[in-house]
VOSEFI-402353 format. One record per residue (C-alpha): residue in one letter; x, y, z. Coordinates in steps of 0.001 Angstrom, whole numbers, m for minus. Example, Ala and Ser with C-alpha at 12.3 -4.5 7.8 and 13.67 -1.06 7.14 Angstrom:
// residues 2
+------+---------+---------+---------+
| type |      c1 |      c2 |      c3 |
+------+---------+---------+---------+
|    a |   12300 |   m4500 |    7800 |
|    s |   13670 |   m1060 |    7140 |
+------+---------+---------+---------+
END
This chain:
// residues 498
+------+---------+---------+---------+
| type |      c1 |      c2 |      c3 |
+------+---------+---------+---------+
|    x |   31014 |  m23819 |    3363 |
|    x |   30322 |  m25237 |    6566 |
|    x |   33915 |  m25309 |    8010 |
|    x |   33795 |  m21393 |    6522 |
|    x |   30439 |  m20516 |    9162 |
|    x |   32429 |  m22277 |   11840 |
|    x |   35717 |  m20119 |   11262 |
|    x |   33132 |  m17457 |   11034 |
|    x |   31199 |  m17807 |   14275 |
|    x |   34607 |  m18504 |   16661 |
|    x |   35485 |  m14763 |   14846 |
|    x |   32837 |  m13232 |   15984 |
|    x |   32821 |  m14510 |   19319 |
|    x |   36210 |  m13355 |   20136 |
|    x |   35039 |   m9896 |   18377 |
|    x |   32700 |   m9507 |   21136 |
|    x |   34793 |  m11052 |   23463 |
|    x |   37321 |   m8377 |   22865 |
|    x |   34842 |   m5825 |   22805 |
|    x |   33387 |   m6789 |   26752 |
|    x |   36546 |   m6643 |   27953 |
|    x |   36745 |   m3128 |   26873 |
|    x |   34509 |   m2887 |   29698 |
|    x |   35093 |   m3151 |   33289 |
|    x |   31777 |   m2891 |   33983 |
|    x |   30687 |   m6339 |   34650 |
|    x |   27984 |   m7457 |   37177 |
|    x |   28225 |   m9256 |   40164 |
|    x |   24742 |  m10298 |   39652 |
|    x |   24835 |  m14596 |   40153 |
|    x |   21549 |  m14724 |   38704 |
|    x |   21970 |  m13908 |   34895 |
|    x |   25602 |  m12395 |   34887 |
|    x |   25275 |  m12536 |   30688 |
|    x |   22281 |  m10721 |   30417 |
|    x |   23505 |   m7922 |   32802 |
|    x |   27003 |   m8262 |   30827 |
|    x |   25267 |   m7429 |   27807 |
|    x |   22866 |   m4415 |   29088 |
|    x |   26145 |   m3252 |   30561 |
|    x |   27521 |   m3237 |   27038 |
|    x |   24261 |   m1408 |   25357 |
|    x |   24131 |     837 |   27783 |
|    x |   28017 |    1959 |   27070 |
|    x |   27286 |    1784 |   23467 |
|    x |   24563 |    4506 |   23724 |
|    x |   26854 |    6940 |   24720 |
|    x |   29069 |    6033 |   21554 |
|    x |   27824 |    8697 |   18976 |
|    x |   27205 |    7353 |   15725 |
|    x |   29764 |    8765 |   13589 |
|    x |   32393 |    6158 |   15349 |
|    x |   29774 |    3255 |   15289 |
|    x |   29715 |    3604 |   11524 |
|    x |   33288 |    4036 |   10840 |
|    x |   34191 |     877 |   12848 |
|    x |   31275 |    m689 |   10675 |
|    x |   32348 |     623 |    7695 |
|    x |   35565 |    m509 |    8465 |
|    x |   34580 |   m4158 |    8859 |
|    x |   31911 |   m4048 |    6125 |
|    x |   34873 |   m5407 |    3325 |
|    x |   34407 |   m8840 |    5603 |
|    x |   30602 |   m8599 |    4952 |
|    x |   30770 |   m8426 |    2176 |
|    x |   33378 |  m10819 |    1058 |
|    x |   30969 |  m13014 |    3055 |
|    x |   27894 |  m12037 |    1050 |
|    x |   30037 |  m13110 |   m2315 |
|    x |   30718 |  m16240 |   m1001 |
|    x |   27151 |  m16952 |     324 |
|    x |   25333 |  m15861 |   m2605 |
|    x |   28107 |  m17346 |   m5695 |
|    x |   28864 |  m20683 |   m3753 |
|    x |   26168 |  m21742 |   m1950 |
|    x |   22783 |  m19740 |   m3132 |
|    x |   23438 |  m19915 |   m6631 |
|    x |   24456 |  m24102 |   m6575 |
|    x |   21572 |  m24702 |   m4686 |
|    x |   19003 |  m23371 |   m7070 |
|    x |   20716 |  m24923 |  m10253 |
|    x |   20800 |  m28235 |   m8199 |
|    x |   17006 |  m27503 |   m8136 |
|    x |   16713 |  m26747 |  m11922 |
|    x |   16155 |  m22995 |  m10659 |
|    x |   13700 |  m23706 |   m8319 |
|    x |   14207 |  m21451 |   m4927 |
|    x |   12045 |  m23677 |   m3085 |
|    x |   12993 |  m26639 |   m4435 |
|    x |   14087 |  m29807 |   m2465 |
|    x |   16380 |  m28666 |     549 |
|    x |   15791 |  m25161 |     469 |
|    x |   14398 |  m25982 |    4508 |
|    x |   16867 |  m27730 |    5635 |
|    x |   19101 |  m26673 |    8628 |
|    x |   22341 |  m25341 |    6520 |
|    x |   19987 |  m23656 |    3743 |
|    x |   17828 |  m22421 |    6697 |
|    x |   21546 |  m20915 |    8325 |
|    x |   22088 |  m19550 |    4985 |
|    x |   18732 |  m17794 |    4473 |
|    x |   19133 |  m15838 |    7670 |
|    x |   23075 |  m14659 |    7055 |
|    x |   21410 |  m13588 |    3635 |
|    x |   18719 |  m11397 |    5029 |
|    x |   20783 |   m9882 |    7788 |
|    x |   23733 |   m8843 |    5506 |
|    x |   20925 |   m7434 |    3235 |
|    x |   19361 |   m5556 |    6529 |
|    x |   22823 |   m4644 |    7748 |
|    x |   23514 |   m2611 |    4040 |
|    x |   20491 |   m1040 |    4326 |
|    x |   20645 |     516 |    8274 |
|    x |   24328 |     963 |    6767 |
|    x |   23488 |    3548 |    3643 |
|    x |   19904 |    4459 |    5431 |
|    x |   22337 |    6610 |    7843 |
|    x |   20632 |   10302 |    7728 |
|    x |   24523 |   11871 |    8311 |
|    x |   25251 |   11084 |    4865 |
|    x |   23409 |   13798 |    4083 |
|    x |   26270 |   15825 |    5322 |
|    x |   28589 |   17114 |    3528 |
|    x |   31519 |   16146 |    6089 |
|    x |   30532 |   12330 |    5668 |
|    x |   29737 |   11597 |    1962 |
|    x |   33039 |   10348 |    1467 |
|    x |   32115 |    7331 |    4014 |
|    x |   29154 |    7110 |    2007 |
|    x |   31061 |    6736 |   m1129 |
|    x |   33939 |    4547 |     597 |
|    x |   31143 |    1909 |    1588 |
|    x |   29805 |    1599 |   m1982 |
|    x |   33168 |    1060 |   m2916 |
|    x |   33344 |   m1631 |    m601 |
|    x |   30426 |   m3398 |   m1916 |
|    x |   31010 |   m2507 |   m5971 |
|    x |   34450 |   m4279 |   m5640 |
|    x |   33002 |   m7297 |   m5494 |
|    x |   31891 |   m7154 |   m8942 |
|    x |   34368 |   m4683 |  m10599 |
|    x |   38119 |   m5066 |  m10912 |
|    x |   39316 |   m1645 |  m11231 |
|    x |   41809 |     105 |  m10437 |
|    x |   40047 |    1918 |   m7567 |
|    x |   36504 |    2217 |   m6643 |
|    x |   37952 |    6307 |   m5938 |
|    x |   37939 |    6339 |   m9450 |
|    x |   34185 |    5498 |   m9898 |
|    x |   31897 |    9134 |   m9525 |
|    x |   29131 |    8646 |   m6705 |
|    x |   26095 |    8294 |   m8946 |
|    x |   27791 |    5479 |  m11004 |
|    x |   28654 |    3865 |   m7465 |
|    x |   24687 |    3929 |   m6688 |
|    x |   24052 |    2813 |   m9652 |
|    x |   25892 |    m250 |   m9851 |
|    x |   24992 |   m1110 |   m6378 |
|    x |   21471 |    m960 |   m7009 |
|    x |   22209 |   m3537 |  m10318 |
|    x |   24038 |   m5777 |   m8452 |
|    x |   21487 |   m6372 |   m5844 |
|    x |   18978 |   m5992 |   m7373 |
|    x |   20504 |   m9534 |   m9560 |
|    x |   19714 |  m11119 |   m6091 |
|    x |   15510 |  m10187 |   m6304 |
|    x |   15240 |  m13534 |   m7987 |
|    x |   16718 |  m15594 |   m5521 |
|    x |   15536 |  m14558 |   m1911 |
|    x |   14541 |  m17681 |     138 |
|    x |   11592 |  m15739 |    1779 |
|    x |    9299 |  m12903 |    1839 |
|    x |   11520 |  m11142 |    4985 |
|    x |   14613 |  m11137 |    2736 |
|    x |   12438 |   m9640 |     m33 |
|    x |   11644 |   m6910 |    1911 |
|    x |   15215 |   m6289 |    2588 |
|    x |   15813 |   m6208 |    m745 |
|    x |   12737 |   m3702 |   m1504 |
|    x |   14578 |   m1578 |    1431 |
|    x |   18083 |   m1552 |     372 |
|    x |   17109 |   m1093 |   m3104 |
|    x |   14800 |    2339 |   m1791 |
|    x |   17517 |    3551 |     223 |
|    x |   19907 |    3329 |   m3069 |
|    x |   17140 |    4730 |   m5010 |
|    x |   16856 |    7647 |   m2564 |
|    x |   20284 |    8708 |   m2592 |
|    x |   20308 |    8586 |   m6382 |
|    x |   20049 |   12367 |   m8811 |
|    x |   17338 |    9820 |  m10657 |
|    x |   14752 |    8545 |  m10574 |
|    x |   15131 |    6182 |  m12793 |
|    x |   16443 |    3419 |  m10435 |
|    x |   12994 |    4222 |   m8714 |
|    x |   10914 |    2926 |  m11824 |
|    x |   13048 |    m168 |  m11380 |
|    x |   11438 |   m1499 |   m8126 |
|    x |    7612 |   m1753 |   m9093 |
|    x |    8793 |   m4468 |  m11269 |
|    x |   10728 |   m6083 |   m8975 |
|    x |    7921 |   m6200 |   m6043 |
|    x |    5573 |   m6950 |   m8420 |
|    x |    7778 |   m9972 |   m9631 |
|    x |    6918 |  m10511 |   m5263 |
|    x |    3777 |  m10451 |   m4920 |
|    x |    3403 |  m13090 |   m7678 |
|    x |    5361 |  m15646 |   m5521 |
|    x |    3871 |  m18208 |   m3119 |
|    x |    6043 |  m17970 |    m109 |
|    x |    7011 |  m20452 |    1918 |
|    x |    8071 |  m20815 |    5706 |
|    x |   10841 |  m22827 |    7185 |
|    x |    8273 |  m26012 |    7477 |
|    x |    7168 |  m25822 |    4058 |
|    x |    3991 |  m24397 |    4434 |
|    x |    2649 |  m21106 |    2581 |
|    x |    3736 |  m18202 |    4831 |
|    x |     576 |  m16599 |    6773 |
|    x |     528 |  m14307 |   10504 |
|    x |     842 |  m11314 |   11487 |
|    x |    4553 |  m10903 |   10213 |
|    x |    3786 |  m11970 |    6697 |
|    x |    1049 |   m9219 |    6026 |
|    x |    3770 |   m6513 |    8085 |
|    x |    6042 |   m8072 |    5352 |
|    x |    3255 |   m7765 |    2545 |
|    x |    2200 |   m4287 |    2905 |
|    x |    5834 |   m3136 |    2393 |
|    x |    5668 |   m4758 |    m517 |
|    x |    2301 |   m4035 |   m1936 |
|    x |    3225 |    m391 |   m1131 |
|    x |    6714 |     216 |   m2614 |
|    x |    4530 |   m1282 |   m5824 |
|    x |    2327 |    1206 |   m5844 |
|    x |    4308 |    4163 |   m4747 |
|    x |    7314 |    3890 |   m6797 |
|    x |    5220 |    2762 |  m10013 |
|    x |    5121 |    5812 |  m12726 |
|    x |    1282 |    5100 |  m12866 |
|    x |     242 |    4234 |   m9522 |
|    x |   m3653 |    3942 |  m10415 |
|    x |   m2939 |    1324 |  m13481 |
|    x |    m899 |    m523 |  m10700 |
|    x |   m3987 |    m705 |   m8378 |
|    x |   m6058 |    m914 |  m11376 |
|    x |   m3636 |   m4470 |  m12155 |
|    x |   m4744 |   m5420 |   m8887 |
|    x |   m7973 |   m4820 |   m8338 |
|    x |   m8976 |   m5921 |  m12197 |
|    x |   m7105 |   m8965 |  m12171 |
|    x |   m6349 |  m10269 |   m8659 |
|    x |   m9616 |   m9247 |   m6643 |
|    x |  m11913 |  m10812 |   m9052 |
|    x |   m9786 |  m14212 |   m9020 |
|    x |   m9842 |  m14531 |   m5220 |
|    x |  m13804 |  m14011 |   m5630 |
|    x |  m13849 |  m17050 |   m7951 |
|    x |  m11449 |  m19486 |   m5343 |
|    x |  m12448 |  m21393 |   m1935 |
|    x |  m11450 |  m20133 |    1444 |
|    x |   m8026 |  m21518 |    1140 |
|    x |   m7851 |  m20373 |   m2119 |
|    x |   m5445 |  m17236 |   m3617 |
|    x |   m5094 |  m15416 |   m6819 |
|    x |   m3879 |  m17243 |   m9759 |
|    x |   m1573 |  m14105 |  m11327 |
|    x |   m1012 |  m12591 |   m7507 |
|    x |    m354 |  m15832 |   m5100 |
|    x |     255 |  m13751 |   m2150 |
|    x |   m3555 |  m12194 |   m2345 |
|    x |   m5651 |  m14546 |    m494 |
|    x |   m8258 |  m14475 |    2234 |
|    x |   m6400 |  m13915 |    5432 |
|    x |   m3883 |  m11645 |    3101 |
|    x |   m7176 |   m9760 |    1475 |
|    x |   m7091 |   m7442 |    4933 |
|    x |   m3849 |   m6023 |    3543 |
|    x |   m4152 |   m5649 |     m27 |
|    x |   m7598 |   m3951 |     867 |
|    x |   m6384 |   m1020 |    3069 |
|    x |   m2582 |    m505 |    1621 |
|    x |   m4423 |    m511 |   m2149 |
|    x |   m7296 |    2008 |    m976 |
|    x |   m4685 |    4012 |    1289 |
|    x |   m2876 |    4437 |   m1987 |
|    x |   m5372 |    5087 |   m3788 |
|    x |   m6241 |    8204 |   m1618 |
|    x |   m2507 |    9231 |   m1521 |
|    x |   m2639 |    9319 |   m5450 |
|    x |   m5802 |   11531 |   m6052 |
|    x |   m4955 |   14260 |   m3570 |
|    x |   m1727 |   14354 |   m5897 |
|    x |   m4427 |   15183 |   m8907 |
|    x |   m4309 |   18810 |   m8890 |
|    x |   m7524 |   20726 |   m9873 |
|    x |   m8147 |   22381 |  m13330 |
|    x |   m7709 |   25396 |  m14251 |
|    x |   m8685 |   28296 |  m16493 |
|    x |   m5807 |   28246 |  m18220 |
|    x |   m4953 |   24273 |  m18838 |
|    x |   m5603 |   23500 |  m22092 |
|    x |   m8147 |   20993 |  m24164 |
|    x |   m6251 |   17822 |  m23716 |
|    x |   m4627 |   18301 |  m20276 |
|    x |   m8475 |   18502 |  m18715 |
|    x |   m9548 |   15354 |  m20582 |
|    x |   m5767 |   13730 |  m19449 |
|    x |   m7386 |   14979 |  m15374 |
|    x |  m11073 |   13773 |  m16656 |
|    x |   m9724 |   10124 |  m17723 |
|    x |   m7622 |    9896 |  m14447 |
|    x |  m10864 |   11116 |  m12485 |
|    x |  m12646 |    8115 |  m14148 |
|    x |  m10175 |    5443 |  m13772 |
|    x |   m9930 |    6810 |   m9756 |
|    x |  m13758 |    6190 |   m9878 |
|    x |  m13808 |    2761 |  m11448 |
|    x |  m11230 |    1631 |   m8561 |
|    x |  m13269 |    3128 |   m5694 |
|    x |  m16175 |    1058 |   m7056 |
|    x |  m14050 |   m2248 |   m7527 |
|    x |  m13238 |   m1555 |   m4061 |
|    x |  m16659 |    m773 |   m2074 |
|    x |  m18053 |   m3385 |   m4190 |
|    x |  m15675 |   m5872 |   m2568 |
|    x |  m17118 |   m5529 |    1078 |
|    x |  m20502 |   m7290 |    m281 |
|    x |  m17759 |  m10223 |    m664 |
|    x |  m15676 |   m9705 |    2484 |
|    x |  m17706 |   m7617 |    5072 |
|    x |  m15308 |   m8194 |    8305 |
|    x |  m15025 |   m5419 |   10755 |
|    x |  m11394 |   m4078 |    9331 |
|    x |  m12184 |   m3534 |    5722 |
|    x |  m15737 |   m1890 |    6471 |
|    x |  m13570 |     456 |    8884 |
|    x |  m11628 |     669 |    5775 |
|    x |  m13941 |    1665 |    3488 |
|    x |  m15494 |    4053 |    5435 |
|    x |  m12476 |    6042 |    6093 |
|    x |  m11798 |    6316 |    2605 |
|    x |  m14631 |    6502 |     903 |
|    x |  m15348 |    9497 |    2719 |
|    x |  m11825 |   10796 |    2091 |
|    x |  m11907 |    9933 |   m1362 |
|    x |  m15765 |   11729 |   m1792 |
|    x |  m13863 |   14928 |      m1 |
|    x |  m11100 |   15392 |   m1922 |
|    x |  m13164 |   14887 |   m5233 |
|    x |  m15277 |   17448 |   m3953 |
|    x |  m12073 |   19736 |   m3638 |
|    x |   m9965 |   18905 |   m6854 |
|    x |  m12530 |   16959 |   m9011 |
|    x |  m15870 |   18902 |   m9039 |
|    x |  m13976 |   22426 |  m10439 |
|    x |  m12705 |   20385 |  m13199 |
|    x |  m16139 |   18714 |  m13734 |
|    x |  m17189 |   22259 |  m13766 |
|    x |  m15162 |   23815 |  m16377 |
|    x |  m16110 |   20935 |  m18479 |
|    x |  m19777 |   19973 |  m18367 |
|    x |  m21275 |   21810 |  m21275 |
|    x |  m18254 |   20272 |  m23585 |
|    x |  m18138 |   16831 |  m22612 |
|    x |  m21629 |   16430 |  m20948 |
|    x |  m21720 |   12878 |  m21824 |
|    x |  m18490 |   12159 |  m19792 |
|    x |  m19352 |   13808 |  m16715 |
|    x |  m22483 |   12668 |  m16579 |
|    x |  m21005 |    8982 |  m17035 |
|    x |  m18565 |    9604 |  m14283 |
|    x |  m21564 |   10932 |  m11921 |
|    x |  m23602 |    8178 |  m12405 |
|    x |  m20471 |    5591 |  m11432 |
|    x |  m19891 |    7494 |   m8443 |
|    x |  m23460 |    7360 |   m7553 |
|    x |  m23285 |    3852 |   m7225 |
|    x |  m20482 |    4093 |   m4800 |
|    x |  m21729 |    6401 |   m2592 |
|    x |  m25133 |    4410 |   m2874 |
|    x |  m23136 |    1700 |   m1492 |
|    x |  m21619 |    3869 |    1345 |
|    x |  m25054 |    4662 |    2509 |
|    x |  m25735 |    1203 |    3002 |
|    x |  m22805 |    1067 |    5427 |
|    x |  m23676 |    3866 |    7385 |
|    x |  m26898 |    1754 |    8212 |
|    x |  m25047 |   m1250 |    8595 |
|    x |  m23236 |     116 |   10879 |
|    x |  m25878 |    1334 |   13285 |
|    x |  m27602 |   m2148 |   13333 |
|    x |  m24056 |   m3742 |   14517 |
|    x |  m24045 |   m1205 |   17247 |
|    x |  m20321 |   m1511 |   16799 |
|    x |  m19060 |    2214 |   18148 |
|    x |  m15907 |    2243 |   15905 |
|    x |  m17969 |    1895 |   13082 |
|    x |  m20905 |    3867 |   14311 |
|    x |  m18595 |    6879 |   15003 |
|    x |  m17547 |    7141 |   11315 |
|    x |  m21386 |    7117 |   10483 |
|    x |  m21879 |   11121 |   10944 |
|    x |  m18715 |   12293 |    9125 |
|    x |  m20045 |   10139 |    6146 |
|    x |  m23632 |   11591 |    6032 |
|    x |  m22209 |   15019 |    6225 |
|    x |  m19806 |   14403 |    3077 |
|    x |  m22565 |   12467 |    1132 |
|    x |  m24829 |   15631 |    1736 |
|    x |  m22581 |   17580 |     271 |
|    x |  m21627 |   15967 |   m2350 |
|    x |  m25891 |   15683 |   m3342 |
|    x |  m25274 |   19655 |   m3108 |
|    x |  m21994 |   20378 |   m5123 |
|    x |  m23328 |   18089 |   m8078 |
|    x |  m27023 |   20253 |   m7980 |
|    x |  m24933 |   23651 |   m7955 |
|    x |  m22534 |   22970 |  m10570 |
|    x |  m25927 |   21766 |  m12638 |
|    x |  m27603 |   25262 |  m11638 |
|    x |  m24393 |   27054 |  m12950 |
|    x |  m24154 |   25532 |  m15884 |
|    x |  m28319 |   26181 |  m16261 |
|    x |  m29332 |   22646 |  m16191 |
|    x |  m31390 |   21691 |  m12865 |
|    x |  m33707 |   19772 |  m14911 |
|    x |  m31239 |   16895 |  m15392 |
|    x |  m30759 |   17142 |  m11213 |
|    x |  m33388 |   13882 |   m9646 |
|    x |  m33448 |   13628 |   m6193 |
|    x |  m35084 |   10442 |   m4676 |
|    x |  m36055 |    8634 |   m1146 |
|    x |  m32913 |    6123 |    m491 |
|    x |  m33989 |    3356 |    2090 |
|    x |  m31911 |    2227 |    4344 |
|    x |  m30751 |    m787 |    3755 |
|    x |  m27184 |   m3428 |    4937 |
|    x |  m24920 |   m4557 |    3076 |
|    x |  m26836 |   m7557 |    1660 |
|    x |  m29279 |   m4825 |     471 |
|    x |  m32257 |   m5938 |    2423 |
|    x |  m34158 |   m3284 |    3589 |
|    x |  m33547 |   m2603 |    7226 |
|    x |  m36802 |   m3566 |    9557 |
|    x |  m36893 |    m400 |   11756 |
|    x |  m37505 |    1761 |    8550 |
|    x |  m39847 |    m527 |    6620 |
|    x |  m42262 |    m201 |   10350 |
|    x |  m41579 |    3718 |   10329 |
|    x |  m42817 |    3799 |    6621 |
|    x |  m45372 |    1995 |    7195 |
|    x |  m46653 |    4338 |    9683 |
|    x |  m46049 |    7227 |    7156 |
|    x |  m49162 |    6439 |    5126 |
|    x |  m50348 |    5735 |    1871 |
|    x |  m49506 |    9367 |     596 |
|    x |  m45886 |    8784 |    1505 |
|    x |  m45350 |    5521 |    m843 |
|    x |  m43574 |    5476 |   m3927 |
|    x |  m43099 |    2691 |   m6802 |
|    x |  m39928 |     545 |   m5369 |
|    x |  m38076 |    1567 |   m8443 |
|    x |  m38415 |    5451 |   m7516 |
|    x |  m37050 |    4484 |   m3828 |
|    x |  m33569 |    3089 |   m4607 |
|    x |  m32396 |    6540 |   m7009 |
|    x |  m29391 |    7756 |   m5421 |
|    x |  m28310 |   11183 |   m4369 |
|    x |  m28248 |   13170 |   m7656 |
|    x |  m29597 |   11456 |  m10813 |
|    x |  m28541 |   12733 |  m14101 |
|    x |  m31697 |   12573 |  m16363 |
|    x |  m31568 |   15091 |  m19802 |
|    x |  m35380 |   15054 |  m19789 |
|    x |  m36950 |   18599 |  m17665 |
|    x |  m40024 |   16233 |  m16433 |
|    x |  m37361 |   14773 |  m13915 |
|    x |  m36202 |   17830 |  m13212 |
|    x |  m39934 |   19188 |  m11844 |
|    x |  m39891 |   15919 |   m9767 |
|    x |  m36801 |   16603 |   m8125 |
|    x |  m38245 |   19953 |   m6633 |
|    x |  m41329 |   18121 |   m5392 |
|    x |  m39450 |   15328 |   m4265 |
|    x |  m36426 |   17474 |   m2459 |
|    x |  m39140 |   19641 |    m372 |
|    x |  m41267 |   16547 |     573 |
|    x |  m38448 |   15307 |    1990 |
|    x |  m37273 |   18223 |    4560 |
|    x |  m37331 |   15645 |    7563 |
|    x |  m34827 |   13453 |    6455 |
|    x |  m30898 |   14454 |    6146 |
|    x |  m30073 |   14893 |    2644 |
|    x |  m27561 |   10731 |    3131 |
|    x |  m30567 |    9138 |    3699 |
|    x |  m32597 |   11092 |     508 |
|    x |  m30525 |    9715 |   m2667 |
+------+---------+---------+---------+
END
């Protein structure tokens, strides 16, 4: 294998050898002649248009990917049996497997900027597209002629065949080459059943402890780059994208609570505490993407296809909670930012596409909404606390996402009391003096002095003081409270009155 790398390498130098002196364009600079050589050579290449660059790829991809064959049958595959199918087993860092790794993850990157090529969406140049799947599918077929195979059936072997290779990437950079290639196939496919295939697969990822080339678990800035791809393409691609955050929130979060700080989730590895940053924001990015895909109800849907929106609605809500309740836990800068900027986006969009549906359905399923209500209290209870956590950090990136949040908070306390007054039940609508408090929930100083101040005839049982928003109460007493409460409370903006 070695002498093959060596044949290899001398090849490829004389390839670009050949290719400079294409060029008479060579510096006289004495300084760094190579590095002016090769800028010479860019420069000339930018003026190559693409459709040449890929047919003298395509041309040359055959040697690729007789490479890849021997790579991955004689050298990848003996290594991890040596191992007794360990990946990471005993010389999986050593210089040659190291070599190996690399020529692994750039053929893998190579295919993929090969087939990502937007002109293969023209007509003129599907054939190249098809001739390069040919290329790589006659590695594992012996037909007669890979022009015999029909497009789709070329994509779809492709995708099989690498995907056989998810289980043996040496690192987490190869596995997003993998995850890449495999979307680019995916894409180009009249299915989408190959896309149901890849949640697995990065799933099957994120339950791996990686390892860098000195043996320690992978961590930096490139790992979490490498991570989110992951943790995205899991969630995206999965045919129920809130069970998969649901899988991770339920199961991984509450593991990670339970560890040290150099500990990590015992079904996800890669979620630990300098990963939890990433999970955080791709999962609750996501999670946003996925409701604004919830359309609102209407008139017409029938019995069970509002219940199907009202049990998505509530399984949206339990995840927003799992995920505001985590910044108790881990309160850094990033993930408060985080949580901010999506809990008000999540509170907006509900407002939009989950309130007419809560609507149509209060006087059937009163129970249900109300249950859903009350979990999203807590929630935006909890956001309230971070708008005044936020002011007593003085921290301006935070403090400047304080307003937009009071504002949407407001009108959620409004949109609940409206669809109560339409359906003729304000009695069940409390409304109740929040106090400011962090994220500890200790009761911030500079309001516990102004209360103070207020007089007796302004206090109220402790109890009273920490109702949210809107509290749904079936008995009419509340109800008459509410109105006394709401109008004592003019002076205050309706974020701080829960």
């Amino acid at each position: 294998m070695t002498s093959k790398l060596k044949s290899i390498r001398v090849g490829h130098r004389s390839a670009v050898s050949r290719i400079l002196r294409r060029f008479d364009k060579r510096s006289e600079s004495e300084e760094n002649p190579e590095v002016d050589v090769l800028e010479t050579f860019l420069d000339t290449l930018e003026k190559v248009d693409s459709l040449t660059i890929l047919k003298v790829v395509n041309f040359h991809f055959s040697w690729a990917g007789e490479y890849w064959k021997s790579l991955t049958e004689e050298y990848v595959t003996t290594m991890i049996a040596e191992n007794d199918g360990m990946i990471d087993g005993p010389g999986f860092n050593s210089p040659e497997s190291l070599l190996m790794a690399s020529c692994f993850q750039l053929i893998l990157q190579t295919m993929c900027s090969l087939f990502s090529w937007n002109g293969f969406l023209m007509s003129d140049n599907k054939s190249l597209f098809k001739e390069g799947l040919g290329t790589l599918v006659s590695r594992i077929k012996t037909t007669s002629g890979s022009t015999q195979i029909s497009r789709q059936d070329l994509i779809k072997t492709s995708f099989q065949y690498i995907k056989n290779f998810a289980d043996m990437v040496p690192n987490i950079t190869t596995a997003v080459s993998v995850v890449k290639l495999l979307t680019v196939l995916a894409d180009k496919s009249d299915s989408r059943d190959l896309h149901g295939q890849i949640p697995n697969i990065c799933e099957e990822f994120l339950k791996r402890e990686w390892m860098s080339a000195d043996g320690q678990k992978e961590k930096g800035v490139k790992y979490n780059e490498n991570l989110q791809i992951i943790i995205r393409a899991f969630m995206v691609y999965s045919d129920d994208p809130l069970s998969a955050a649901e899988t991770i929130a339920t199961k991984g979060m509450p593991e990670l609570l339970e560890t040290d700080k150099n500990g990590c989730s015992a079904t996800f590895p890669t979620l630990n505490r300098s990963s939890f940053s990433t999970f955080y924001r791709v999962m609750f990015n996501q999670l946003i993407d996925c409701i604004k895909t919830m359309a609102p109800a209407k008139q017409t849907d029938s019995r069970e296809v509002k219940i199907d929106k009202l049990l998505q609605w509530n399984q949206a809500v339990r995840i927003l909670h799992i995920h505001i309740n985590l910044i108790k836990a881990f309160d850094g800068r990033g993930n408060v930012t985080s949580a901010l900027k999506c809990g008000r986006q999540f509170i907006e969009i509900f407002l939009r596409q989950g309130m007419p549906l809560l609507d149509t359905m209060f006087r059937t399923n009163r129970e249900d909404v109300q249950g859903l209500l009350k979990n999203l209290q807590i929630s935006t209870r909890y956001l309230h606390h971070m708008c005044g956590h936020s002011k007593i950090m003085k921290d301006v990136c935070l403090t400047n996402l304080v307003p937009l949040m009071k504002k949407c908070l407001e009108a959620f306390v409004y949109r609940v009391k409206a669809m109560l007054t339409m359906n003729k039940c304000l009695e069940a609508f409390w409304l109740g003096n929040l106090k400011n408090r962090d994220l500890q929930g200790e009761e911030i100083l500079s309001q516990t002095s102004a209360t103070n101040d207020q007089g007796s005839d302004d206090e109220a049982p402790e109890e009273d003081q920490e109702e949210s928003d809107v509290e749904m109460d079936n008995q009419s007493e509340a109800g008459d409270q509410t109105n006394q409460d709401g109008d004592d409370s003019d002076g205050q903006s309706c974020s701080e009155t829960f």
